[in-house]
C-alpha positions in Angstrom: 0.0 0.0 0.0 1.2 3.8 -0.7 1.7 4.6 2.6 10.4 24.1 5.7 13.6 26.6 7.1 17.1 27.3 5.6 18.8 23.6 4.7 21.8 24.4 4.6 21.6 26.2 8.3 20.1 23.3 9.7 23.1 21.2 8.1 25.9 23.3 9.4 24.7 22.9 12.6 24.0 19.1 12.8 27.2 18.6 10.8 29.6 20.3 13.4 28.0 18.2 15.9 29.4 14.9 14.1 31.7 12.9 16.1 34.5 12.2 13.8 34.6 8.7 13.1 37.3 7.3 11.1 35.9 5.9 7.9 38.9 5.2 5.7 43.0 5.7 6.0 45.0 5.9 3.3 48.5 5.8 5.3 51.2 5.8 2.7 49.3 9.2 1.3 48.7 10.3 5.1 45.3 10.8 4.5 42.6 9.8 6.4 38.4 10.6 6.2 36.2 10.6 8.7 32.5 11.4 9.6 33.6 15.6 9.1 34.7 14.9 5.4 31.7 13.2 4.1 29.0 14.9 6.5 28.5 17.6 3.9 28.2 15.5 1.0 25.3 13.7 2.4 23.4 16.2 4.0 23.5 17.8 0.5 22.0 14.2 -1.1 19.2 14.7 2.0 18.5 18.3 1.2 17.2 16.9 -2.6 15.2 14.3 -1.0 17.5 11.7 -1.5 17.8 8.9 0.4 20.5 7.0 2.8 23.4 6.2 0.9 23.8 2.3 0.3 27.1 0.6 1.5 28.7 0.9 -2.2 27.7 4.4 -2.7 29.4 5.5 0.8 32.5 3.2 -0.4 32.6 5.2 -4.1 31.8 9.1 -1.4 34.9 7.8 0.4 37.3 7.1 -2.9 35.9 10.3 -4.3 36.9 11.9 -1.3 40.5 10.1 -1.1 41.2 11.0 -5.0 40.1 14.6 -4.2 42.8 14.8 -1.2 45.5 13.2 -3.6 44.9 16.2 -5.7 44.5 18.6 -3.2 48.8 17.7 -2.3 49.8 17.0 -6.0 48.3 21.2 -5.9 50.4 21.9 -3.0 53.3 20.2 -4.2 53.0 22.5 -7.3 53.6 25.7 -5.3 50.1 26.9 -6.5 49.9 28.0 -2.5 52.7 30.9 -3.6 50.9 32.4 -6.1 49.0 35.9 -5.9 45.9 34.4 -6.9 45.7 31.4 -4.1 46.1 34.2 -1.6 43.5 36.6 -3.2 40.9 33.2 -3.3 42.7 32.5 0.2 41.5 36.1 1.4 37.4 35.6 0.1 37.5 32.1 1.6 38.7 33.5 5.0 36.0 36.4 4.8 33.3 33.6 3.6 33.9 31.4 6.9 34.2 34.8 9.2 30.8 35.7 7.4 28.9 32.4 7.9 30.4 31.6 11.8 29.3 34.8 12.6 26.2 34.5 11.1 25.5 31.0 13.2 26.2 33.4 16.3 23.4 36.1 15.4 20.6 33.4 14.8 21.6 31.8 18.7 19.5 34.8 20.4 17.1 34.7 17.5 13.7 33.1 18.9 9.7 32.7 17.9 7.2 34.0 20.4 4.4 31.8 21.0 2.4 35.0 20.5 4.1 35.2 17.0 3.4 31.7 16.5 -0.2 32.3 16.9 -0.8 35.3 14.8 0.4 33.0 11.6 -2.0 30.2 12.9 -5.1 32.2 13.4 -3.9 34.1 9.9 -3.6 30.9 7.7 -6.1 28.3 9.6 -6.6 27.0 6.2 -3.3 25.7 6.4 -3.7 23.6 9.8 -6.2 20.9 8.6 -6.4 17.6 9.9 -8.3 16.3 6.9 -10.7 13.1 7.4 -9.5 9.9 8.6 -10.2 6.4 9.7 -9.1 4.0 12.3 -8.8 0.2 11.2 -7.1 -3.4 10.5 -6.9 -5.1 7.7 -6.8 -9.3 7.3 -4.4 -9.7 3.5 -5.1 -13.2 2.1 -4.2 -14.6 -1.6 -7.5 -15.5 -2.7 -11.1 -14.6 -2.2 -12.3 -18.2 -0.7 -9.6 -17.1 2.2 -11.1 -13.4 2.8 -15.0 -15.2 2.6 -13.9 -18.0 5.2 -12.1 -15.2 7.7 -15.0 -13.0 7.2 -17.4 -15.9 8.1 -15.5 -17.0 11.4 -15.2 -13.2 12.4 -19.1 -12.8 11.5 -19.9 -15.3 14.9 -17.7 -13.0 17.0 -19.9 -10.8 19.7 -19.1 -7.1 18.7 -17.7 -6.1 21.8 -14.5 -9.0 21.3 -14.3 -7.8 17.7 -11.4 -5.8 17.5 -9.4 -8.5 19.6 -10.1 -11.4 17.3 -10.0 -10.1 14.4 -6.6 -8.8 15.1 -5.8 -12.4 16.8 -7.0 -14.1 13.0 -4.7 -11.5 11.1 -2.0 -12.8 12.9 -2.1 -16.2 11.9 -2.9 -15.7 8.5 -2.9 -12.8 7.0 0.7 -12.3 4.1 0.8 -8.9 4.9 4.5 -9.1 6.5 3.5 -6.4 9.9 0.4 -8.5 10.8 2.6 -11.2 12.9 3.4 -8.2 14.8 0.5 -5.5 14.8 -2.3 -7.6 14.3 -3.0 -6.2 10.9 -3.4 -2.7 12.7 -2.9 0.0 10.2 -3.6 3.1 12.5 -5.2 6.6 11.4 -5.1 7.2 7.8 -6.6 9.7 5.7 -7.9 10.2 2.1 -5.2 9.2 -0.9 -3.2 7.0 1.4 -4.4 3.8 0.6 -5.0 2.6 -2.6 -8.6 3.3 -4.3 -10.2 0.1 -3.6 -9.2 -0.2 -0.3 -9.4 3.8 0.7 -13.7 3.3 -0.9 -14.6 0.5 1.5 -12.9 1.7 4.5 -14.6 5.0 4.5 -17.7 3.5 3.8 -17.7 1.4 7.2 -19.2 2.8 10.0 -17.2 2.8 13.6 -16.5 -0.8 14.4 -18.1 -2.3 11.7 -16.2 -5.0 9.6 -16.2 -5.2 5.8 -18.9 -7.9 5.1 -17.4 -9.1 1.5 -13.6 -9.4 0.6 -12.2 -6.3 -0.9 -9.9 -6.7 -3.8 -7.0 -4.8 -4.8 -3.4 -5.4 -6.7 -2.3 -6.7 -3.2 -4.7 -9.3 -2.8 -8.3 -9.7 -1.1 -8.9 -7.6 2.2 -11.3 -8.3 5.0 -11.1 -4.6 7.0 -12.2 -4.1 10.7 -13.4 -0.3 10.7 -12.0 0.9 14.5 -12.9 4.5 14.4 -12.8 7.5 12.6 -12.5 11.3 12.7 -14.3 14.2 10.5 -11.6 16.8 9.0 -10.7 19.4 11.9 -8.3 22.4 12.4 -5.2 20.9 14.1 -5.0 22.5 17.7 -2.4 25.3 18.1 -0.6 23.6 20.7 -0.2 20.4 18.1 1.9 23.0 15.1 3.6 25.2 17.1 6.7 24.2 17.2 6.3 23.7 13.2 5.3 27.3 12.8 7.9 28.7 14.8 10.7 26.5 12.8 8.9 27.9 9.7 9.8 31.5 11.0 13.2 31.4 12.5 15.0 31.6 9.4 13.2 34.7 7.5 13.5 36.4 11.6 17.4 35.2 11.4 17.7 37.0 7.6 15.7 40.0 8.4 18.5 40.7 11.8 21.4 40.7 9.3 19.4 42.7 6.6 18.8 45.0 9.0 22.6 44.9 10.9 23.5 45.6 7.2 21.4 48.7 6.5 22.4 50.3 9.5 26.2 49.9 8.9 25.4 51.1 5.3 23.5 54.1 6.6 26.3 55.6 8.3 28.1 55.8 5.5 28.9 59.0 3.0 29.3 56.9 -0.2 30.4 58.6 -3.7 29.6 56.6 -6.6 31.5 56.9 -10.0 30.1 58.8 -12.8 
């Protein structure tokens, strides 16, 4: 079934809180990388919604990385570190670093109000939705004969011991791999979560009601328990605050520089060429 914020600031900060594990040496070259040297690399991969790297793709980061610092001294060994240039580029990269640390140290007094918080939220309650959802378990067998026999043994079951057996049934033979642990509990979902089929007959059940023919979908044949379910509401304040107020930090961070800059820039008597 198919089951916001500056990045890059967010990276910085968890990056330089690596510990910095030894990944690879490379002792006749004296080079050795650690957590620190690939740490950017990856949080770069999560900031495009990539995924965790796989064992060979960290292996290849890692070669990449020990190529890169074989370069780096074949540079060095050039005497490219004596030319004007590399201390010009040398200069900007110092002022770049000075500019960013000291950026880091503006945005730790930088903080959301709740009263802030709330101004957005009663502002954009559109925006806070919990749209509707149901509550329910789900019995996955191969073939209809299967769903109709479970739904016939469940059928004899008082309502009140329902929920109980039917999860107890999913256990021994539903092929959904979770149900010898959860009981074929699928928890709260909402609309365009599950597939059509499935989504249809779910909805359609009222509280604590089972589906009373197999449903069928590209998984297989579903016998559903309906546990509960819950009418679209606005999400309570207390519930999205925190997102809010990570949501504003950074354009409150931005707006404390912008304005650190125009002051400095106001004080000055600037001539421009004609």
């Amino acid at each position: 079934m198919k089951r916001i914020l500056s990045f890059s600031f967010v990276a910085a900060m968890a990056i330089s809180s690596l510990n910095a594990g030894v990944l690879a040496t490379a002792k006749d070259a004296n080079i050795t990388i650690t957590d620190e040297d690939v740490a950017p690399f990856l949080a770069q991969g999560m900031q495009h919604g990539g995924q965790e790297p796989t064992a060979d793709e960290k292996k290849k980061l890692i070669d990449d990385l020990i190529k890169y610092k074989l370069l780096i001294a074949e540079a060095k060994k050039s005497g490219i570190e004596n030319s004007d240039e590399y201390k010009h580029q040398l200069e900007l990269a110092k002022d770049g670093i000075a500019f960013n640390l000291w950026q880091r140290e503006q945005a730790k007094d930088v903080s959301i109000s709740d009263e802030e918080a709330k101004k957005i939220y009663d502002e954009n309650k559109q925006n806070f939705m919990q749209p509707d959802s149901v509550t329910a378990s789900h019995i996955l067998v191969a073939d209809e004969k299967a769903a109709k026999n479970a739904i016939a043994k469940l059928s004899k079951v008082k309502k009140e011991n329902l929920k109980e057996e039917f999860n107890k049934l999913a256990k021994e033979i539903s092929i959904d791999p979770s149900a010898k642990e959860n009981g074929g509990d699928l928890g709260s979902f909402g609309k365009g979560m599950m597939v059509p089929e499935f989504e249809k007959a779910a909805f359609a059940l009222k509280d604590g009601e089972m589906s009373k023919t197999p449903v069928k979908t590209q998984f297989g044949y579903h016998v559903i328990y309906k546990e509960s379910s819950k009418k679209a509401e606005t999400m309570p304040f207390e519930k999205v605050k925190d997102l809010i107020k990570n949501q504003l930090l950074p354009s409150k961070v931005n707006k404390k520089i912008d304005d650190k800059a125009n002051e400095l820039f106001g004080k000055l008597n600037i001539e421009y060429a004609k």
